[in-house]
SERO-4910 file (N, C-alpha, C, O; in steps of 0.05 Angstrom, whole numbers):
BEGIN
 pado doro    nc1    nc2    nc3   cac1   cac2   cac3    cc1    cc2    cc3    oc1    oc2    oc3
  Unk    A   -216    602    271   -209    588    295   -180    593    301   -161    595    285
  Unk    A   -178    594    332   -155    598    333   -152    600    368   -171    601    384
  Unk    A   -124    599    376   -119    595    399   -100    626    407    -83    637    393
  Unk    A   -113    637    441   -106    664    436    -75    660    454    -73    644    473
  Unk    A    -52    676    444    -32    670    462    -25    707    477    -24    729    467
  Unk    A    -22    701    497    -25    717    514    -27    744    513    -11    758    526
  Unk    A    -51    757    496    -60    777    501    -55    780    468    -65    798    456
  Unk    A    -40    761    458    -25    781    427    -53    770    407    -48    768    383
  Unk    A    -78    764    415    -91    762    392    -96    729    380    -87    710    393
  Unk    A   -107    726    362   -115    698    368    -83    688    340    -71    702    323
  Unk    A    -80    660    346    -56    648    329    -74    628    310    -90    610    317
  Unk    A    -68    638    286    -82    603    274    -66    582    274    -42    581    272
  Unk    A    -90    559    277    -80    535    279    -66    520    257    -79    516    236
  Unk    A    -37    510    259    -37    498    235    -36    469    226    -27    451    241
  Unk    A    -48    465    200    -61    443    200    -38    422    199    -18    427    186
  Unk    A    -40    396    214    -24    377    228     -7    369    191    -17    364    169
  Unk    A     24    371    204     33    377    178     43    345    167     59    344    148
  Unk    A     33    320    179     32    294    173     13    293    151     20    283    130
  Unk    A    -14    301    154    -26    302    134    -32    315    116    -55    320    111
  Unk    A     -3    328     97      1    341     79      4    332     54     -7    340     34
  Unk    A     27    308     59     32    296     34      3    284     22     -7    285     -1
  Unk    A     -8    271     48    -26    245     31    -55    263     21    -72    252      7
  Unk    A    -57    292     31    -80    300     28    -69    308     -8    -79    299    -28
  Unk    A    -49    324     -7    -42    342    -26    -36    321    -51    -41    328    -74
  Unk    A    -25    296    -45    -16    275    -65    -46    257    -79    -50    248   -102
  Unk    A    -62    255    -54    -88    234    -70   -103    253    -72   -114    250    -94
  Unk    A   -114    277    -60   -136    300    -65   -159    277    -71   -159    253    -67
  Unk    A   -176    291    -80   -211    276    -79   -210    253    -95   -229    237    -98
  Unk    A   -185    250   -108   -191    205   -115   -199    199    -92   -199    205    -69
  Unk    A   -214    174   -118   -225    155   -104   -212    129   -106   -192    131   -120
  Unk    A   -215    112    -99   -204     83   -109   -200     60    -73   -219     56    -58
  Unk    A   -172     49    -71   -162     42    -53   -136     47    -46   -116     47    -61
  Unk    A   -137     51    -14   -111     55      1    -97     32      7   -113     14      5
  Unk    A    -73     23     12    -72     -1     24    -39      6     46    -17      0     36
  Unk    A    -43     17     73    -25     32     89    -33     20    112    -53      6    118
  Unk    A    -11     28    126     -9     16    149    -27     34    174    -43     48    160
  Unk    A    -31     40    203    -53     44    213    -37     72    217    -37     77    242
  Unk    A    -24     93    202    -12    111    206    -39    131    207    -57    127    191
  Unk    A    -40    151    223    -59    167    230    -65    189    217    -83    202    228
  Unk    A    -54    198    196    -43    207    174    -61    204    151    -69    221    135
  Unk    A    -65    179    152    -83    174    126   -110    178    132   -128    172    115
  Unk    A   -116    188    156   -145    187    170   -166    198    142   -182    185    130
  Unk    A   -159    228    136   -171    251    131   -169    240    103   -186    251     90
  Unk    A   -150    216     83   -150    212     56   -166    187     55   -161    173     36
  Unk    A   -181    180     71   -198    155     77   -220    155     81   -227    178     89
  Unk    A   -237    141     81   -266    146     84   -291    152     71   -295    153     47
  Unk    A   -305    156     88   -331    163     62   -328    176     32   -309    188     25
  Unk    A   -341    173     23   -340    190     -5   -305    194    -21   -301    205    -43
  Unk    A   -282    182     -3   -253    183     -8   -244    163    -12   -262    149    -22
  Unk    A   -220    149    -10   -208    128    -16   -210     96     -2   -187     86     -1
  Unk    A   -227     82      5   -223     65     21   -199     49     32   -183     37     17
  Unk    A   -196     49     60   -174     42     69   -164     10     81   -174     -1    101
  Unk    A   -145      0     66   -135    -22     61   -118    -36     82   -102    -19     87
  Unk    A   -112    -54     95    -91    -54    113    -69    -77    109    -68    -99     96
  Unk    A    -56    -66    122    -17    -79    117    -13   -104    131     -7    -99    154
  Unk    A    -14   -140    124    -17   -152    134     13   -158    151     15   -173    171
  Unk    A     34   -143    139     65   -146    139     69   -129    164     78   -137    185
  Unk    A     61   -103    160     51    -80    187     50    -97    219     63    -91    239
  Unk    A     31   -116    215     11   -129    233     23   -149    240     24   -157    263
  Unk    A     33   -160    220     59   -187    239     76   -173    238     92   -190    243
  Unk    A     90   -152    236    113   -140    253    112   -128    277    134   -118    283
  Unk    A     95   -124    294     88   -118    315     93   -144    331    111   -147    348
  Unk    A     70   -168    321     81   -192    333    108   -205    346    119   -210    368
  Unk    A    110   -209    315    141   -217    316    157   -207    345    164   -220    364
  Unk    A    159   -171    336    177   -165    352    174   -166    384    194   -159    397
  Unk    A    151   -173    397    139   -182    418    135   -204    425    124   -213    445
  Unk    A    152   -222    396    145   -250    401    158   -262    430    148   -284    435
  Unk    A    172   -255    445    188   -260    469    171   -256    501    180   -259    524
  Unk    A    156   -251    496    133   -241    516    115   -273    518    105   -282    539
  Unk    A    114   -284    497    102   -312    504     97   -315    471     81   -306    454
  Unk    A    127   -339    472    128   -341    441    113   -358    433    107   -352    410
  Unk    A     98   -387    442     79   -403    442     51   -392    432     36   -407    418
  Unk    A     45   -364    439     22   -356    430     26   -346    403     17   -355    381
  Unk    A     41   -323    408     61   -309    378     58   -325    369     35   -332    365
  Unk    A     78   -341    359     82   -367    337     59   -382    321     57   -391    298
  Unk    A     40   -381    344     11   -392    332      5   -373    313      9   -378    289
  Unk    A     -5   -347    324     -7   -322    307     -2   -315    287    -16   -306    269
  Unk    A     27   -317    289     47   -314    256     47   -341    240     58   -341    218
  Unk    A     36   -363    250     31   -390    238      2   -382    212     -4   -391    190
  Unk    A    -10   -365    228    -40   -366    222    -31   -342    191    -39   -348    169
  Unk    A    -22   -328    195    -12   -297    188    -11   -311    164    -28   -307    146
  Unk    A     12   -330    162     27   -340    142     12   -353    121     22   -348    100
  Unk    A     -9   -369    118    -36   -385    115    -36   -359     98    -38   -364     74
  Unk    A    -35   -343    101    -58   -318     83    -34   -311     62    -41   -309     38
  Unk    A    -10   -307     67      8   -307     52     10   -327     36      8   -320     12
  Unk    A     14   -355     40     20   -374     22     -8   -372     12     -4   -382    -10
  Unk    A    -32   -366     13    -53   -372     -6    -52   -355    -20    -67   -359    -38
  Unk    A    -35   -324    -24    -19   -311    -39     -3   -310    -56      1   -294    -75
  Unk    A     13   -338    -45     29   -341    -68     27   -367    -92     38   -372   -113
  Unk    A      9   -379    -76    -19   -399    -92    -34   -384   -119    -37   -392   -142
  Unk    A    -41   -363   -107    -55   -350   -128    -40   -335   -149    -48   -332   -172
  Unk    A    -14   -323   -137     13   -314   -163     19   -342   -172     26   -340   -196
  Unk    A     19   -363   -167     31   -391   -185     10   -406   -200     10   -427   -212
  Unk    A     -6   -392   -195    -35   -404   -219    -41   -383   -239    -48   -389   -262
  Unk    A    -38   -358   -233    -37   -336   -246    -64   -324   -248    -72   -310   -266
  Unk    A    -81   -332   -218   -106   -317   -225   -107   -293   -210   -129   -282   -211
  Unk    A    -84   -278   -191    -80   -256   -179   -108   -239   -187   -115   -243   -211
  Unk    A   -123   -223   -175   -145   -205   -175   -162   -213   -189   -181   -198   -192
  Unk    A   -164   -240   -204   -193   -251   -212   -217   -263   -198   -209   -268   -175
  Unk    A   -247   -271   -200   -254   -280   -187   -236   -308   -170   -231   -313   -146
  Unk    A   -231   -319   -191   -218   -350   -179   -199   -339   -147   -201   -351   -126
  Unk    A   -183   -318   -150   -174   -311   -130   -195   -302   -107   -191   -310    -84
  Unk    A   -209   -291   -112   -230   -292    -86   -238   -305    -75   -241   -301    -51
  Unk    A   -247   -330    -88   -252   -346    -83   -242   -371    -68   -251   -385    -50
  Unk    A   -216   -369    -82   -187   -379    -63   -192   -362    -35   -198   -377    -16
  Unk    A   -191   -337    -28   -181   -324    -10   -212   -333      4   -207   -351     20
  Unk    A   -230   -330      3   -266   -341     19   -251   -361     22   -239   -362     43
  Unk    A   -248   -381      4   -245   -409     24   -222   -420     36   -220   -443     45
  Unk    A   -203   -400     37   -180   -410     48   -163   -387     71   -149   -390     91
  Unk    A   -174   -365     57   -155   -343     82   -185   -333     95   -186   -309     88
  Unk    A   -200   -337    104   -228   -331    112   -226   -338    144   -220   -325    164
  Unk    A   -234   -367    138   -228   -380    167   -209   -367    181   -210   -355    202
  Unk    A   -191   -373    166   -170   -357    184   -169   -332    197   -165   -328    221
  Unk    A   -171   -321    184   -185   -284    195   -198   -291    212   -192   -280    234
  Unk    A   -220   -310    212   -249   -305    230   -231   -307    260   -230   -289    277
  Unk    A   -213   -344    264   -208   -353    284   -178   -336    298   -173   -337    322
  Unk    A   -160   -321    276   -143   -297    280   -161   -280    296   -155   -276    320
  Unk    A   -183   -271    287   -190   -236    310   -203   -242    335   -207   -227    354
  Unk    A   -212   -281    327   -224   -278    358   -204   -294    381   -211   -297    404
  Unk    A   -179   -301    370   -162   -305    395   -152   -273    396   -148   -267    419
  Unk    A   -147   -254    380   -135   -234    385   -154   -218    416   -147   -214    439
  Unk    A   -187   -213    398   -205   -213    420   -196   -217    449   -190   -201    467
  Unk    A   -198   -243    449   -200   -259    478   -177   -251    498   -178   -246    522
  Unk    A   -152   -252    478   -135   -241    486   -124   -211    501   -106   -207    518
  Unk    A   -144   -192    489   -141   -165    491   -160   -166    514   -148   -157    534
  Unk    A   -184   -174    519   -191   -173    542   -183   -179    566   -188   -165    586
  Unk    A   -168   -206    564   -148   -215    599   -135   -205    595   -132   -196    617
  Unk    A   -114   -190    577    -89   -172    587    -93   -155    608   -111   -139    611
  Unk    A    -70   -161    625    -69   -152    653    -36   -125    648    -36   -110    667
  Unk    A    -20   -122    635      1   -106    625    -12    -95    600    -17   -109    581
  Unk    A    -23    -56    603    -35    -48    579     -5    -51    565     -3    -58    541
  Unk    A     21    -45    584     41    -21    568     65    -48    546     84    -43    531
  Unk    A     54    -70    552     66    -96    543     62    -92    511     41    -88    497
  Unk    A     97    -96    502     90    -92    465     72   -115    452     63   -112    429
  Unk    A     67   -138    467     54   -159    450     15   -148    455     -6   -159    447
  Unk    A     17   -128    469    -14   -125    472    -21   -103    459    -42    -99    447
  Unk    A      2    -84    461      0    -62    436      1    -73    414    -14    -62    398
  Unk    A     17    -95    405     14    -98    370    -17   -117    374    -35   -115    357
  Unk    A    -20   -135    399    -55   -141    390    -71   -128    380    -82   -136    359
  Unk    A    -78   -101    395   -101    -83    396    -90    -61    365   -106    -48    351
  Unk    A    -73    -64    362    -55    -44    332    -75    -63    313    -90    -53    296
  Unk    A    -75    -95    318    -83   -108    295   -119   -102    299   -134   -101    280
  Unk    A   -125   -100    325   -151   -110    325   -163    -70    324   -187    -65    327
  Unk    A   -148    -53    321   -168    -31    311   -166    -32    285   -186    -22    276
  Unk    A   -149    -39    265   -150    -42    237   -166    -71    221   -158    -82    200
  Unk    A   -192    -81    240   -198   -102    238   -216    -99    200   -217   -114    181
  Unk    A   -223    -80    205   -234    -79    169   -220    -66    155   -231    -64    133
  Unk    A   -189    -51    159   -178    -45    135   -165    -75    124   -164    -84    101
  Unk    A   -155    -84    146   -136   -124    147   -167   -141    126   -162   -164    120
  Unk    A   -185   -134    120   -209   -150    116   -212   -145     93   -219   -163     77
  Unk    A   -208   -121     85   -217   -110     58   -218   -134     37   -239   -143     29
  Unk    A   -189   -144     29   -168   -164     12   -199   -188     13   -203   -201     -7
  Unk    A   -221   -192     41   -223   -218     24   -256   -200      8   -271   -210     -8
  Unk    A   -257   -181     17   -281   -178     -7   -280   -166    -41   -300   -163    -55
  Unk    A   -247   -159    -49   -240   -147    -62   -216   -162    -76   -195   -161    -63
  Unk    A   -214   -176    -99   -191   -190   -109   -175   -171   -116   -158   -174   -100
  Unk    A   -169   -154   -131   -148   -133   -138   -139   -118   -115   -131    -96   -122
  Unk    A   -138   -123    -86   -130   -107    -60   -108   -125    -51   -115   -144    -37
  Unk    A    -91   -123    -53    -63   -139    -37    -67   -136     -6    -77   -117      6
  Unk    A    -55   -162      3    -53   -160     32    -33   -144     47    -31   -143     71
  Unk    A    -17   -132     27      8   -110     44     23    -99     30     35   -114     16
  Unk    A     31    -65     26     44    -51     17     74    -51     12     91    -33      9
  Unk    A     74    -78     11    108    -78      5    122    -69    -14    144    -58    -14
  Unk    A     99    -80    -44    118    -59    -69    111    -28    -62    126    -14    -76
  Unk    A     97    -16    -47    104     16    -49    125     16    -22    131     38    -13
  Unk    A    131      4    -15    150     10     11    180     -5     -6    199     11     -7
  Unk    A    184    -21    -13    205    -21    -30    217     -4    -50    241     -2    -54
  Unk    A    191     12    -68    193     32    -84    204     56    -72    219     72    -83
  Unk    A    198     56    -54    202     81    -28    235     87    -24    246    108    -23
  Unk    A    248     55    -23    276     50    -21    297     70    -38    317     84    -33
  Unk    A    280     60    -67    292     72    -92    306    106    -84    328    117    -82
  Unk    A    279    111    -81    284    140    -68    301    155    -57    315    173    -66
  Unk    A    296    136    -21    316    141      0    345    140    -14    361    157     -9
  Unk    A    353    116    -36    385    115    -50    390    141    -68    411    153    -69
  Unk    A    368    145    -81    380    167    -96    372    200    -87    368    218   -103
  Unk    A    372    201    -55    361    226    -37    385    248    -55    382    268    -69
  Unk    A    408    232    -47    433    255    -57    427    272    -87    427    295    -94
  Unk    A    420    248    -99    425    254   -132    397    278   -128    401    303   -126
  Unk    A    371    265   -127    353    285   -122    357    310   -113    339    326   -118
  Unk    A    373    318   -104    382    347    -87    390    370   -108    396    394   -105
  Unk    A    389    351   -134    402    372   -156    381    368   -183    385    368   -208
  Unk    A    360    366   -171    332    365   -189    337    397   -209    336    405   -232
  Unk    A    342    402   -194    351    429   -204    328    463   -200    330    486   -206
  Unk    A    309    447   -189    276    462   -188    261    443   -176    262    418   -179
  Unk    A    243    460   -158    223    448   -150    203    434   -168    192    412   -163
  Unk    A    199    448   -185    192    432   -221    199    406   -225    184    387   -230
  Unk    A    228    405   -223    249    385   -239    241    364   -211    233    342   -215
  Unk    A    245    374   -183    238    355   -171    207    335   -168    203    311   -163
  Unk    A    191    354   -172    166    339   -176    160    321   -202    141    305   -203
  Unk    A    176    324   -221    170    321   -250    193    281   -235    186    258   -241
  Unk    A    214    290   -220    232    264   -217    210    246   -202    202    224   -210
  Unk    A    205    256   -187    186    238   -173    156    231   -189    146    209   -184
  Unk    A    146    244   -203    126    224   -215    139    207   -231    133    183   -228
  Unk    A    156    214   -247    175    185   -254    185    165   -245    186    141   -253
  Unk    A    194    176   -228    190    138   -203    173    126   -195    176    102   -192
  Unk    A    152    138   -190    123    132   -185    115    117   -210    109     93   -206
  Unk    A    112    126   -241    104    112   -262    119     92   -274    110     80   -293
  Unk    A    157     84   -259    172     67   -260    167     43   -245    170     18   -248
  Unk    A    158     58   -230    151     35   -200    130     21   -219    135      3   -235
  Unk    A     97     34   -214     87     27   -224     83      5   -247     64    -11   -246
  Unk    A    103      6   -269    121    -14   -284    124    -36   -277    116    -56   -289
  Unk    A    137    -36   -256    153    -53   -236    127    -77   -233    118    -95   -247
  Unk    A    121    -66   -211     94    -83   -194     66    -97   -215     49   -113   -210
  Unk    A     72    -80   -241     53    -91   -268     71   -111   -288     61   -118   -309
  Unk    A    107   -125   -278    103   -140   -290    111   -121   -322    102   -130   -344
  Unk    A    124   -100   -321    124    -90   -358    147    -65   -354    146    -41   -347
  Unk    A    172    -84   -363    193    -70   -376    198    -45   -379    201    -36   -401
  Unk    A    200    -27   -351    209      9   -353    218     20   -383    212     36   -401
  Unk    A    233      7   -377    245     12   -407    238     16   -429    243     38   -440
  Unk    A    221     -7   -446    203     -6   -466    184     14   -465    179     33   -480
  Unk    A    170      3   -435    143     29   -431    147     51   -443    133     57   -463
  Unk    A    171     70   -429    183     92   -434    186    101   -460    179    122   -471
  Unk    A    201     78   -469    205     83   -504    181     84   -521    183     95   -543
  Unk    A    167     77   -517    137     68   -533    121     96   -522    108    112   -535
  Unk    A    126     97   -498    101    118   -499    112    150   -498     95    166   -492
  Unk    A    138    161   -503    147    177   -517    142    185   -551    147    205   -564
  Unk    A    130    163   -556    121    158   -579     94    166   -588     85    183   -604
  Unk    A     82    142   -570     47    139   -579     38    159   -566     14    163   -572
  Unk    A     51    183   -542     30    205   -537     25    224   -562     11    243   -559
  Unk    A     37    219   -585     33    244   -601      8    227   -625     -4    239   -643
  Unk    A      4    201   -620     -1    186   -638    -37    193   -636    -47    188   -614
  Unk    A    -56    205   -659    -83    209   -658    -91    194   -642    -73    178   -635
  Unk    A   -115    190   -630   -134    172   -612   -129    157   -589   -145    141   -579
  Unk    A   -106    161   -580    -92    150   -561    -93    162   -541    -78    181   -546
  Unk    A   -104    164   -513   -108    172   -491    -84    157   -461    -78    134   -455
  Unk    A    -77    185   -448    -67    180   -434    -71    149   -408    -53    137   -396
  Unk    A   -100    145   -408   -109    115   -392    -92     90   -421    -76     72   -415
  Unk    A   -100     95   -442    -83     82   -454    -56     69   -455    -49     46   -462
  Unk    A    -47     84   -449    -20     89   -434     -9     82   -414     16     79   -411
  Unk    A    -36     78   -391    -23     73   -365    -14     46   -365    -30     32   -378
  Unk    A     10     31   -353     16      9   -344      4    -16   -356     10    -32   -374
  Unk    A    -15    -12   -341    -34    -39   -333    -55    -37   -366    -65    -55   -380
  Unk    A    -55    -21   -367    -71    -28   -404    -56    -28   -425    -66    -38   -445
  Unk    A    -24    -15   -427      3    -19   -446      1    -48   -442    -14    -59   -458
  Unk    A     10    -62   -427     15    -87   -429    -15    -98   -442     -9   -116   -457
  Unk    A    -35    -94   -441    -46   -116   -453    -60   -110   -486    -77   -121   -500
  Unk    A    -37    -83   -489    -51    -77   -515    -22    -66   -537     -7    -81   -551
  Unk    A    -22    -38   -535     13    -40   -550     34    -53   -534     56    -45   -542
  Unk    A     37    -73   -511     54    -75   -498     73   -108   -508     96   -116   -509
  Unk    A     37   -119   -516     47   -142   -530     54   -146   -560     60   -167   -572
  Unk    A     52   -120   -571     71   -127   -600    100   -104   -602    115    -97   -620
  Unk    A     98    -98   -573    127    -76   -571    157    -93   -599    162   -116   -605
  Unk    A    167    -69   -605    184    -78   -623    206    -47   -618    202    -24   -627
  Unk    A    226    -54   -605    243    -29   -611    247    -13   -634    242    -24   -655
  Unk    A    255     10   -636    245     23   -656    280     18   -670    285     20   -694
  Unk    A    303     13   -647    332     10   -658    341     -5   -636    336     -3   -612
  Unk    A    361    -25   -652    367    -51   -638    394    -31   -608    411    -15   -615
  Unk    A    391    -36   -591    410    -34   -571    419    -51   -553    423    -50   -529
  Unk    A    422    -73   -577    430    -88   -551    476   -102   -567    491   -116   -553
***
């Protein structure tokens, strides 16, 4: 396929270079996305691919920033928004985050809300009389991502918004400079999965630090597998009898 330019023969098309990172970074995993309605993620989503999650923070920022268009309605909106958040942070202060009990929280408490959220959004998108109005563009932004925003209540381990990878992201952007002297394209890919498995750290709640030190260790150690290893199963196995191997403090 290809497009012919004037007489010189056909040009190939090249493939839209937004969806490079996310194709080349997730490849055929499976699991969950949880991104904002970037168009980008189209082709890493979907059937037989990653299911796609949506950014509840994304979705009141559109609001918000349109809140001046008729703040009486807004306000309701981001009133409602918020409900889903604090039953968020209900569920981090009980400590049942991604268990059933959290689902359950989220059915009976951020549910309703969703339902009576999409159908004023609805109602709304239909009388709009200004398509080019930002408070009708962030409506319709919210109301085409109506089942990635939904995912969270059929799935307890799905967060309502990508903030720890967009914070993580920060890390990055500060150390762009230092990065510049990775020294190899090697050295740079090798820096960046390390922030990625720092991060990772991070958002699990388990000491970079330790991690690091311990599992410099235990990869050489018989029967020990790299899932072993990851994050989220260190902590609930060598993570809780960690013991430095030399005092540094």
């Amino acid at each position: 396929m290809g497009v012919r330019d004037r007489g010189r023969g056909p040009v190939p098309l090249l493939a839209d270079p937004r969806k490079v990172v996310p194709e080349t970074v997730l490849g055929d995993s499976t699991g969950t996305l949880v991104v904002d309605g970037y168009t980008a993620y189209h082709s890493s989503t979907g059937e037989l691919r990653r299911t796609r999650g949506g950014c509840w923070c994304h979705a009141r920022r559109g609001l918000y920033d349109a809140r001046n268009s008729d703040k009486p309605f807004v306000d309701a909106l981001l009133s409602d928004i918020g409900i889903l958040f604090d039953v968020e942070e209900e569920a981090r202060d009980e400590g049942i985050v991604g268990t059933p009990a959290h689902l359950r929280l989220r059915t009976a408490r951020s549910a309703p809300v969703i339902q009576r959220l999409f159908a004023t959004l609805q109602t709304y998108s239909v009388a709009a009389e200004d398509e080019r109005s930002g408070l009708v563009k962030a409506v319709r932004y919210i109301l085409n991502q109506q089942a990635p925003l939904q995912l969270f209540l059929k799935n307890a381990a799905v967060p309502i918004h990508n903030n720890d990878a967009e914070r993580a992201l920060r890390v990055v952007a500060l150390l762009r400079k230092n990065a510049l002297f990775a020294g190899s394209d090697e050295g740079a890919q090798s820096f960046a999965r390390l922030l990625s498995l720092l991060a990772t750290c991070q958002i699990h709640d388990v000491n970079p630090e330790q991690w690091l030190a311990d599992v410099l260790i235990a990869v050489s150690v018989p029967g020990i597998t790299a899932t072993d290893l990851l994050p989220w199963n260190w902590k609930q196995t060598r993570g809780k009898n960690y013991r430095p191997l030399f005092d540094t403090t």
